[in-house]
C-alpha atoms as an extended CHARMM CRD file, in Angstrom:
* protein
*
       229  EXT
         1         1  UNK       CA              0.0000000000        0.0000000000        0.0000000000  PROA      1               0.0000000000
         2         2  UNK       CA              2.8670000000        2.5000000000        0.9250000000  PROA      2               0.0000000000
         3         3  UNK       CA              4.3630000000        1.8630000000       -2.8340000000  PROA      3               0.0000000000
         4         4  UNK       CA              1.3870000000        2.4490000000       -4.3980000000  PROA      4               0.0000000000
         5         5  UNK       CA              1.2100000000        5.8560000000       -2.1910000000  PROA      5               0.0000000000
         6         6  UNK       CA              4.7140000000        6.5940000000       -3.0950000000  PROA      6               0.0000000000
         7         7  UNK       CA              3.8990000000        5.7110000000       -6.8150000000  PROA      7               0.0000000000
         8         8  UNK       CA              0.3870000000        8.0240000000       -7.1300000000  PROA      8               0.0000000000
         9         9  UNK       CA              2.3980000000       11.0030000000       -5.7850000000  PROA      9               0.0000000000
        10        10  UNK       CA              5.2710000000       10.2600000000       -7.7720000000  PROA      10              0.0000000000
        11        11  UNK       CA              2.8500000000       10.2500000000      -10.7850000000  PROA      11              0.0000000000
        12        12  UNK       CA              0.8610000000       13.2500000000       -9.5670000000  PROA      12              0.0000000000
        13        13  UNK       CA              3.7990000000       15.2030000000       -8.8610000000  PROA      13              0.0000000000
        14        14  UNK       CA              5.0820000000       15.0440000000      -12.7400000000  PROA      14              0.0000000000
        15        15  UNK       CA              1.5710000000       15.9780000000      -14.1630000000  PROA      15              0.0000000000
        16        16  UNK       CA              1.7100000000       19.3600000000      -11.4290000000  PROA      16              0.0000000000
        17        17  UNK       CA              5.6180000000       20.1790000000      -12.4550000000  PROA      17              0.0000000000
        18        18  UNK       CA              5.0550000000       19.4900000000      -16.3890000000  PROA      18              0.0000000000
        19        19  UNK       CA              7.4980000000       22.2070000000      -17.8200000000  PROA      19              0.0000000000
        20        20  UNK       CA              4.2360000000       23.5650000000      -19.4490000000  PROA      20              0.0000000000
        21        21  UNK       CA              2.6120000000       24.1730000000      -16.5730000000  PROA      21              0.0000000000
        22        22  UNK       CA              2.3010000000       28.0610000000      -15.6200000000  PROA      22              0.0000000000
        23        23  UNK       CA              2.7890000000       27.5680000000      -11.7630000000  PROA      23              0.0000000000
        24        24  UNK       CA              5.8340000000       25.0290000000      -13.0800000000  PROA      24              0.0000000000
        25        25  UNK       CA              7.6940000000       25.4170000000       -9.3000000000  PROA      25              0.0000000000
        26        26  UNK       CA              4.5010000000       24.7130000000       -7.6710000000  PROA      26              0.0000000000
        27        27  UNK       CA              4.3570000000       28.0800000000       -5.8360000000  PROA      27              0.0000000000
        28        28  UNK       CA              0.6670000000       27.5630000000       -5.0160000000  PROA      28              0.0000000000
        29        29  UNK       CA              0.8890000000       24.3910000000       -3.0400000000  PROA      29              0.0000000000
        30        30  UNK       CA              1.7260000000       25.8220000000        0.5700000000  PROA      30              0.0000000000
        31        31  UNK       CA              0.4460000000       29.3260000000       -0.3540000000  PROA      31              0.0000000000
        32        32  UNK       CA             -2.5090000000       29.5540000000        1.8380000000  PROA      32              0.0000000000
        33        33  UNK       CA             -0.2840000000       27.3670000000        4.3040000000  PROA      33              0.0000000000
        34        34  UNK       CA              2.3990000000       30.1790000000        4.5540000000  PROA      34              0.0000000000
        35        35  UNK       CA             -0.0750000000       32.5380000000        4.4820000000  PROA      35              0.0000000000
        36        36  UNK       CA             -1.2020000000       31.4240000000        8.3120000000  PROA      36              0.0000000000
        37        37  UNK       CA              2.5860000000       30.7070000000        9.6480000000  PROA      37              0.0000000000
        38        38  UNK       CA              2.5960000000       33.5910000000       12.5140000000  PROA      38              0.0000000000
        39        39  UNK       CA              6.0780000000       36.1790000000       12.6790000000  PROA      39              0.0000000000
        40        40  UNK       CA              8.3500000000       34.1930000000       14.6760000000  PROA      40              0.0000000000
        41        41  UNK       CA              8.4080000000       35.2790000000       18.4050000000  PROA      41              0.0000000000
        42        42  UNK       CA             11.4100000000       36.2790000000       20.0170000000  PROA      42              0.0000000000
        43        43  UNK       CA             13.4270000000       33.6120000000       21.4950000000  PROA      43              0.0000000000
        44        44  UNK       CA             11.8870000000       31.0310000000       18.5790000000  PROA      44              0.0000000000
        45        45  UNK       CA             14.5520000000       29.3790000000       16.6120000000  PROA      45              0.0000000000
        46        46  UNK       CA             12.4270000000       28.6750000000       13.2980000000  PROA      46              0.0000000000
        47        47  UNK       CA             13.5090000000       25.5140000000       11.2860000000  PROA      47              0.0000000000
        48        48  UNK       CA             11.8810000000       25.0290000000        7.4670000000  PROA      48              0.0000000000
        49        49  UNK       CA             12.8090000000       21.6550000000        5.7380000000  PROA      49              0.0000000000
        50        50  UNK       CA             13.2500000000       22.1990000000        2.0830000000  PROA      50              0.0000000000
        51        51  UNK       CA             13.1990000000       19.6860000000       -0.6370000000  PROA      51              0.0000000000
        52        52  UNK       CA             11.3090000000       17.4940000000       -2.7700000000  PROA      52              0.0000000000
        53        53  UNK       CA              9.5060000000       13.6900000000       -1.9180000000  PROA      53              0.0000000000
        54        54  UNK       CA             11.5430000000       12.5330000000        0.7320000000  PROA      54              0.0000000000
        55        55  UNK       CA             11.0900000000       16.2110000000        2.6480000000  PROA      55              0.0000000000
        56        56  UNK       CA              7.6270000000       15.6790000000        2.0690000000  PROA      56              0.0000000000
        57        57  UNK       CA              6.9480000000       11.9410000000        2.6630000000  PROA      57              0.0000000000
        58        58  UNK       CA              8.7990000000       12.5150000000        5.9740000000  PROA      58              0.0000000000
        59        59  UNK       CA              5.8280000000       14.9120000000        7.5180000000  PROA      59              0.0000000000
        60        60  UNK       CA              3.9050000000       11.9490000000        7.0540000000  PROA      60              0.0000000000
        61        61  UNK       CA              5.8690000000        9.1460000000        8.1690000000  PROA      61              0.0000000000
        62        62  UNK       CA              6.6000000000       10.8630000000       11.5420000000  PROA      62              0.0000000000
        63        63  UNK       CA              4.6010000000       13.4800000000       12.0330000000  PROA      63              0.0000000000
        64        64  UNK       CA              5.2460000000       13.6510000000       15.5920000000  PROA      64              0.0000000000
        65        65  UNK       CA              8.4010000000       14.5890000000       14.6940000000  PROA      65              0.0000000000
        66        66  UNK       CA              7.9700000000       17.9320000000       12.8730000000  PROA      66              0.0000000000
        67        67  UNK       CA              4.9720000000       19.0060000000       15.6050000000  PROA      67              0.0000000000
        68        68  UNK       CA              7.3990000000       18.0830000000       18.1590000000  PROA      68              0.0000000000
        69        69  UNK       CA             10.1010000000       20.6680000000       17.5420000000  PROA      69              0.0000000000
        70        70  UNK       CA              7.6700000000       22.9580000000       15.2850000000  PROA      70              0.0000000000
        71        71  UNK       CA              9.6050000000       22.1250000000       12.1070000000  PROA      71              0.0000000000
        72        72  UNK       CA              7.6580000000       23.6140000000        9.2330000000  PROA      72              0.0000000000
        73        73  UNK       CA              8.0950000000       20.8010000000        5.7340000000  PROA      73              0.0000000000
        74        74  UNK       CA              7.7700000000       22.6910000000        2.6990000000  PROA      74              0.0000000000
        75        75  UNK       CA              8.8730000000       19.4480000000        0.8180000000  PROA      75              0.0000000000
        76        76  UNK       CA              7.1110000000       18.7620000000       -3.3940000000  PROA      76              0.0000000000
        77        77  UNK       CA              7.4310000000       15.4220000000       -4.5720000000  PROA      77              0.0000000000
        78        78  UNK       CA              8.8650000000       15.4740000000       -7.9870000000  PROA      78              0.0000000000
        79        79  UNK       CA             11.0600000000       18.6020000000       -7.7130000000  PROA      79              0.0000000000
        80        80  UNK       CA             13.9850000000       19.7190000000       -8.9590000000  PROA      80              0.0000000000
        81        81  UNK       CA             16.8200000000       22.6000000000       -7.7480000000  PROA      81              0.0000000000
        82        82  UNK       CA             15.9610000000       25.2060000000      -10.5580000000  PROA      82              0.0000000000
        83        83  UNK       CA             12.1010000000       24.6360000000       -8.9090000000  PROA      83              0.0000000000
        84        84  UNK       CA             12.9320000000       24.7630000000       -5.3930000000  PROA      84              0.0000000000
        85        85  UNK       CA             15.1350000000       28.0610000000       -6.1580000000  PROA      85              0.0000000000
        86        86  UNK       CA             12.3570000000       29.9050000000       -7.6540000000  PROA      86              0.0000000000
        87        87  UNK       CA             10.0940000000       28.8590000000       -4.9300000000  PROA      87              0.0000000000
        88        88  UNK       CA             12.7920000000       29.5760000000       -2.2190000000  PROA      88              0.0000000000
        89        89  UNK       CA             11.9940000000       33.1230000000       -1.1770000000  PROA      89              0.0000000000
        90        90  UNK       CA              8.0630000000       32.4310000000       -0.6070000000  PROA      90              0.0000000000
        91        91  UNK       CA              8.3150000000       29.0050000000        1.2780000000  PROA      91              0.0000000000
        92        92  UNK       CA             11.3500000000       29.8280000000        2.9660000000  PROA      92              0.0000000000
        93        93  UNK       CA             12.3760000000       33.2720000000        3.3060000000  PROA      93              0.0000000000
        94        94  UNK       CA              9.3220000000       34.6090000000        3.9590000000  PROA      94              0.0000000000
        95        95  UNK       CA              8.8310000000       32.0290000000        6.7270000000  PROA      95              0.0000000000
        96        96  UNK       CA             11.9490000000       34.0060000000        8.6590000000  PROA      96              0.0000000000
        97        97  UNK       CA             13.2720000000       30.6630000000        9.9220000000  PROA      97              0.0000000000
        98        98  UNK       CA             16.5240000000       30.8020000000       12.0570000000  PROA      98              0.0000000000
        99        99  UNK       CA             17.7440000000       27.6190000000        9.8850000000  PROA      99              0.0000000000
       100       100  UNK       CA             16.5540000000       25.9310000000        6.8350000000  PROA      100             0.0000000000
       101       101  UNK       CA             17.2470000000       22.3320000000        6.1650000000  PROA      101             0.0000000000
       102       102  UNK       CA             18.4800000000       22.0930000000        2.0640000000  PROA      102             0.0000000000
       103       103  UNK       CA             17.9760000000       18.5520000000        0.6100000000  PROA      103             0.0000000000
       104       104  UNK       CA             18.1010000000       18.3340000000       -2.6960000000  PROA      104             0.0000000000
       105       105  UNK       CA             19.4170000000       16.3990000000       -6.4750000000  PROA      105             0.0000000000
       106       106  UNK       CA             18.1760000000       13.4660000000       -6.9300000000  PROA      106             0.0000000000
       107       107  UNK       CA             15.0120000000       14.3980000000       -9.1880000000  PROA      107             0.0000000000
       108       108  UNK       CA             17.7860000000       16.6300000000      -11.0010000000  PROA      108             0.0000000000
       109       109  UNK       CA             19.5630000000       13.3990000000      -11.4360000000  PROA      109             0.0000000000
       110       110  UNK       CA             16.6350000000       11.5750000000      -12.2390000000  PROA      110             0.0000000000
       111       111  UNK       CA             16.2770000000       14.0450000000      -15.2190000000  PROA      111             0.0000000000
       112       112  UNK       CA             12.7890000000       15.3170000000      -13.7250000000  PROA      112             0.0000000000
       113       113  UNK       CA             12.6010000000       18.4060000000      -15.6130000000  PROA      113             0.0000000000
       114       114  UNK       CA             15.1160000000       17.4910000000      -18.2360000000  PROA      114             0.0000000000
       115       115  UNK       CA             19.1080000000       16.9270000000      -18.3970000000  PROA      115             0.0000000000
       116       116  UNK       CA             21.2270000000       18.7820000000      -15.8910000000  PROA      116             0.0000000000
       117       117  UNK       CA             24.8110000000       19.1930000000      -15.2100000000  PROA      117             0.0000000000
       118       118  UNK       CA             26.0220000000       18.4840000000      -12.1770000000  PROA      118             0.0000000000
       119       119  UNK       CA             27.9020000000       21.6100000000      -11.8860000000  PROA      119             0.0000000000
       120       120  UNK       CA             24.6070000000       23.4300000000      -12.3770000000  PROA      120             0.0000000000
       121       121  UNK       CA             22.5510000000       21.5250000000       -9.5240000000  PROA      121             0.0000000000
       122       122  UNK       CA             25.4380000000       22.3400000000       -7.3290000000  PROA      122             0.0000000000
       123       123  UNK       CA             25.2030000000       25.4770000000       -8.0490000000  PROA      123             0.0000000000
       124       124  UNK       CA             20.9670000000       25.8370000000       -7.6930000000  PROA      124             0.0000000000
       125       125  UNK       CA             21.6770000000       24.3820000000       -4.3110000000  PROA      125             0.0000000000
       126       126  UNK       CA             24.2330000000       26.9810000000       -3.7330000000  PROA      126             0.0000000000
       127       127  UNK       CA             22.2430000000       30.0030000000       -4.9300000000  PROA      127             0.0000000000
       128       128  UNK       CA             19.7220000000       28.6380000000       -2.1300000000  PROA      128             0.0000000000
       129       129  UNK       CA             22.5200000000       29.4270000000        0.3690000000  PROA      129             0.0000000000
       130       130  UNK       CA             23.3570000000       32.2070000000       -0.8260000000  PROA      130             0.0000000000
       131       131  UNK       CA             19.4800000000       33.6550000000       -0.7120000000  PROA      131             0.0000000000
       132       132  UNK       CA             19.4000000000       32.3040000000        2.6540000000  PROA      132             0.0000000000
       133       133  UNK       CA             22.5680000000       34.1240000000        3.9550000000  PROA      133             0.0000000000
       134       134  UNK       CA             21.5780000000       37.7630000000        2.3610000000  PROA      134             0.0000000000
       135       135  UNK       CA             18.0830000000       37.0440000000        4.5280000000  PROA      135             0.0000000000
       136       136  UNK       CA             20.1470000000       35.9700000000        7.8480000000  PROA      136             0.0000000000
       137       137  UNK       CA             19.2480000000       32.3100000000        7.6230000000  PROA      137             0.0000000000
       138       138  UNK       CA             21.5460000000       29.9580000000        8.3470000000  PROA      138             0.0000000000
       139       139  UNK       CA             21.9450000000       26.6310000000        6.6640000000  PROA      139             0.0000000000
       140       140  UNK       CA             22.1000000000       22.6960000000        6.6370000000  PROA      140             0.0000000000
       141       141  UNK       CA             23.1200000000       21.2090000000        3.4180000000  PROA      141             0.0000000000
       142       142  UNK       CA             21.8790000000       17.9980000000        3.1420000000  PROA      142             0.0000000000
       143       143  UNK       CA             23.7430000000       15.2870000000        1.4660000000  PROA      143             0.0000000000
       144       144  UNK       CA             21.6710000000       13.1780000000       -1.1280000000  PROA      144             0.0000000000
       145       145  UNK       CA             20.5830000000        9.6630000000        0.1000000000  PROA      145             0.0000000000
       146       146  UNK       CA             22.4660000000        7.2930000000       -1.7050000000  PROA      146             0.0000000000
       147       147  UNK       CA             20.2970000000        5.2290000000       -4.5130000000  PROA      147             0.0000000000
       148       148  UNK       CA             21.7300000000        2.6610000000       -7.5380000000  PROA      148             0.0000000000
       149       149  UNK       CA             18.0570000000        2.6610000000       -8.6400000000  PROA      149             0.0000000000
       150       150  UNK       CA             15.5480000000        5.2230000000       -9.8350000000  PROA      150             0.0000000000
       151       151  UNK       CA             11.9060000000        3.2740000000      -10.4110000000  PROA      151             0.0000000000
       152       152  UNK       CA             10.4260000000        5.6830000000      -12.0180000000  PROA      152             0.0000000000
       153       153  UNK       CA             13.6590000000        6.1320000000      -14.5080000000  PROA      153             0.0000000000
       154       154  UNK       CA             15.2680000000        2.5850000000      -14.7980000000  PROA      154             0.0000000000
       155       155  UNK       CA             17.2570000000        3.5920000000      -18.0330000000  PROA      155             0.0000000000
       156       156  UNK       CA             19.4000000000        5.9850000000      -15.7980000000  PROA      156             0.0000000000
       157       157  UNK       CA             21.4230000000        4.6350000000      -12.9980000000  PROA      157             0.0000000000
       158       158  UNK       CA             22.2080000000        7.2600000000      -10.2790000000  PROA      158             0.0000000000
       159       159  UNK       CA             25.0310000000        5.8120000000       -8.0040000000  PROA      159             0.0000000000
       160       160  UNK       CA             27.7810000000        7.6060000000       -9.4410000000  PROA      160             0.0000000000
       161       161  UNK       CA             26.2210000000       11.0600000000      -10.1300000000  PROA      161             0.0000000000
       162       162  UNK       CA             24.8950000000       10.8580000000       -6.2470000000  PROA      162             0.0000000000
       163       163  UNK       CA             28.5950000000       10.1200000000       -5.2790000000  PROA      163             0.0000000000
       164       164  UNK       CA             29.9020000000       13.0140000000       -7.6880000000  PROA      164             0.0000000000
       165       165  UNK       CA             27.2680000000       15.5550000000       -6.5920000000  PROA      165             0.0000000000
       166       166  UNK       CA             27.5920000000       15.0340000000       -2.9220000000  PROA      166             0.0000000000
       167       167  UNK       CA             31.2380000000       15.8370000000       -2.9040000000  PROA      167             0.0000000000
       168       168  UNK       CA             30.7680000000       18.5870000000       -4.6080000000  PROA      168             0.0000000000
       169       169  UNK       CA             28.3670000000       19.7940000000       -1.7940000000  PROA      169             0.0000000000
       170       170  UNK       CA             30.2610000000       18.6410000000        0.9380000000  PROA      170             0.0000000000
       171       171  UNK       CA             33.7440000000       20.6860000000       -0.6970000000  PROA      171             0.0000000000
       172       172  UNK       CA             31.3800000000       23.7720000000       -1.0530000000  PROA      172             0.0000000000
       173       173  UNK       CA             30.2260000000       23.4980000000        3.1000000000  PROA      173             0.0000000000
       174       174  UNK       CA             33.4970000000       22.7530000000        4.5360000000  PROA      174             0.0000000000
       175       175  UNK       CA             34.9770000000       25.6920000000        1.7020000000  PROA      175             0.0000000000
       176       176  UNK       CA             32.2400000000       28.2430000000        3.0560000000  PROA      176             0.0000000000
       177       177  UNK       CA             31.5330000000       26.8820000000        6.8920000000  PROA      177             0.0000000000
       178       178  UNK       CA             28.0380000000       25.4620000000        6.4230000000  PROA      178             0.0000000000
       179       179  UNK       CA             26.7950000000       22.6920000000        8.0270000000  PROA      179             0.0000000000
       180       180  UNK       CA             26.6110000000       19.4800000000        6.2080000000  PROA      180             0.0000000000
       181       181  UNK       CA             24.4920000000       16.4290000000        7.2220000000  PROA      181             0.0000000000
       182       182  UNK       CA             25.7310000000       13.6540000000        5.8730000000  PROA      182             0.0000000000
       183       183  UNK       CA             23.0190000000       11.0260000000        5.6610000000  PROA      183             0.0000000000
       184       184  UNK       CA             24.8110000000        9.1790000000        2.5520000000  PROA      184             0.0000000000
       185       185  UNK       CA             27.8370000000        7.9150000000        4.5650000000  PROA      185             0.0000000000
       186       186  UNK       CA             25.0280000000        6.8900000000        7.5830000000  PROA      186             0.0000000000
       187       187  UNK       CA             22.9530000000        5.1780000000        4.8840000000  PROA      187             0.0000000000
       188       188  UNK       CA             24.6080000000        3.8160000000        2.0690000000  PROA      188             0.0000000000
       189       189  UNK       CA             24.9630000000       -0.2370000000        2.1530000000  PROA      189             0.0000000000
       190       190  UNK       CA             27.5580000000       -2.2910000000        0.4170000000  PROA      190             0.0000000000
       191       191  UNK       CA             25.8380000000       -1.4680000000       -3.3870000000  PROA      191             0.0000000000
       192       192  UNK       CA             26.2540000000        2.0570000000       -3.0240000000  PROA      192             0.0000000000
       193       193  UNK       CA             22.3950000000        2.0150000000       -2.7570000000  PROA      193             0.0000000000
       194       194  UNK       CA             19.9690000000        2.6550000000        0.1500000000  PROA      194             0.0000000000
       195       195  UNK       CA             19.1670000000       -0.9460000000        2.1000000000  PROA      195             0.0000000000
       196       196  UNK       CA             15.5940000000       -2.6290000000        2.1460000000  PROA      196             0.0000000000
       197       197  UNK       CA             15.9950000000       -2.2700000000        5.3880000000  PROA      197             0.0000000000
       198       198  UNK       CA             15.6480000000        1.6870000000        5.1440000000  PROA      198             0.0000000000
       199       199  UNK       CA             14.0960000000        2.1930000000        1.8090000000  PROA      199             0.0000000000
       200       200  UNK       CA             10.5690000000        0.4990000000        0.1970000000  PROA      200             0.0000000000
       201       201  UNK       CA             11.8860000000        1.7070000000       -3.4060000000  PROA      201             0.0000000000
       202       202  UNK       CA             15.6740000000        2.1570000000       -2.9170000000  PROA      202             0.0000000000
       203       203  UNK       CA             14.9230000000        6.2520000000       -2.6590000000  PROA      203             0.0000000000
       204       204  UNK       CA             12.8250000000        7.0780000000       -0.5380000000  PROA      204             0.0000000000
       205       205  UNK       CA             12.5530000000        6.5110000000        2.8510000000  PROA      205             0.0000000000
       206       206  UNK       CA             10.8010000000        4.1380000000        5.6250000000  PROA      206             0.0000000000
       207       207  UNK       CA              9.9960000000        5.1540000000        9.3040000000  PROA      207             0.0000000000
       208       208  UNK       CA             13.3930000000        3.3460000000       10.2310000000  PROA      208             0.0000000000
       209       209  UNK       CA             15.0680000000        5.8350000000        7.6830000000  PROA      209             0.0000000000
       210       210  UNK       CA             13.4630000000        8.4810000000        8.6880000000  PROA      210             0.0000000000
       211       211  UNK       CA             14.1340000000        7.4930000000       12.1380000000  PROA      211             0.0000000000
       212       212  UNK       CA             17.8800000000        7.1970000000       11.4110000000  PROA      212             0.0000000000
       213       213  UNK       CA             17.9370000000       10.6110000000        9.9140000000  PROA      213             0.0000000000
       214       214  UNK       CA             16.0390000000       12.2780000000       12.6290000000  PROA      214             0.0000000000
       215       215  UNK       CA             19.0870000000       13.0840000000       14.8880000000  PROA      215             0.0000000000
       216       216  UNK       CA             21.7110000000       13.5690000000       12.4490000000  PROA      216             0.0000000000
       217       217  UNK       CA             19.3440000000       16.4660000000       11.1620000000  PROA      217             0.0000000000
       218       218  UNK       CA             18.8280000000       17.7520000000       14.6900000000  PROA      218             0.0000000000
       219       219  UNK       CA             22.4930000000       17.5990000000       15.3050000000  PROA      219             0.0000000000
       220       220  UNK       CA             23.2580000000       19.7130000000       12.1690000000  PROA      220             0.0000000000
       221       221  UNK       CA             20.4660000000       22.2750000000       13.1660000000  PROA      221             0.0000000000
       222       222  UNK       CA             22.1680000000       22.4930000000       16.8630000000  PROA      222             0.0000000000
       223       223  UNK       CA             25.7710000000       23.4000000000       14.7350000000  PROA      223             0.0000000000
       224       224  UNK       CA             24.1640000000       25.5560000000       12.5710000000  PROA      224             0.0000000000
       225       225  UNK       CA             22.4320000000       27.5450000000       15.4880000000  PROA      225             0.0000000000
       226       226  UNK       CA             25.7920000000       27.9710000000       16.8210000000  PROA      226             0.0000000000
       227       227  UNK       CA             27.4780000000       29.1130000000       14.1040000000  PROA      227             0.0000000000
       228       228  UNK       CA             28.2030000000       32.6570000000       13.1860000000  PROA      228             0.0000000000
       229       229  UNK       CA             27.4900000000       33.8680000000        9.6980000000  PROA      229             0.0000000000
């Protein structure tokens, strides 16, 4: 039943993000949502997750644990960097989180919304950063899960381009002090893909993955709150 969820979303997520679509990054879905999200009071440390699927699934797998710490998920299934740029300013910046939670590339490797260079995910992720910095956010930069399967693209294999692309996000954190989660070295299994164990589809997330990446994330918010920008 949870694949066939996973599957109808999947599905539902390429008809909404069709390059011909006018609202093409999706800027509508958590309008009215955003729309209700209070100023942040004084001694709150905001947190907004951004990403695509496996931000979004992860609301609700473990819902508990966003209400729990009053993380706000502004995850899309389906999306890409160049989407989750254009988007970035009304689902995150607007929000005036303390931190926001980056985890993105593997629907750019997938080939969501067409070919991509490496270089110029990187560098979507990075002009994220950079957005977040000019607005005094600071930032986790999430590594991509690893996956040597894409089931909604078998012709493409992703296990060296997730390898390739996470380095070049972890050299651009540790080049530029930002916090980098790394839930690929925590994750990966002896494929270079993401275990049964963790995984229903080899991408996304089960509870026990989400479980697993519950305090690394909460560890990289704690360094990022104590970093100076």
């Amino acid at each position: 039943m949870k694949k066939l969820l996973i599957a109808l979303l999947i599905l539902t997520a390429f008809a909404a993000n069709a390059q011909d679509n006018p609202d093409w990054p999706n800027l509508k879905k958590y309008e009215a949502a955003n729309s209700k999200v209070p100023p942040p009071a004084a001694s709150e440390k905001r947190v907004v997750f951004m990403g695509n699927s496996i931000t979004e699934f992860w609301k609700m797998a473990d819902s508990t644990f966003f209400a729990s710490h009053g993380y706000i998920g502004r995850g899309i299934s389906g999306q890409t960097s160049p989407q989750m740029l254009v988007r970035f300013r009304e689902d995150v910046i607007n929000l005036h989180p303390a931190v926001v939670v980056i985890l993105a590339g593997i629907n750019d490797i997938a080939e969501n919304t067409g070919p991509n260079k490496l270089e110029n995910v990187a560098g979507n992720i990075q002009s994220m950063v950079e957005l977040a910095h000019a607005a005094h956010i600071k930032v986790v930069v999430c590594s991509i899960l690893p996956a040597n399967r894409l089931g909604w693209r078998p012709n493409i294999d992703p296990t060296e381009k997730v390898i390739q692309l996470n380095k070049m996000l972890k050299d651009y954190a540790d080049a530029n002090k930002i916090v980098f989660c790394n839930y690929y070295a925590a994750m990966v299994d002896d494929k270079k893909g993401l275990p049964s164990t963790l995984s229903p589809d080899g991408v996304h997330p089960n509870i026990s993955g989400y479980k697993m990446m519950e305090p690394m994330v909460q560890k990289a918010i704690a360094e990022a709150l104590k970093r100076k920008m």
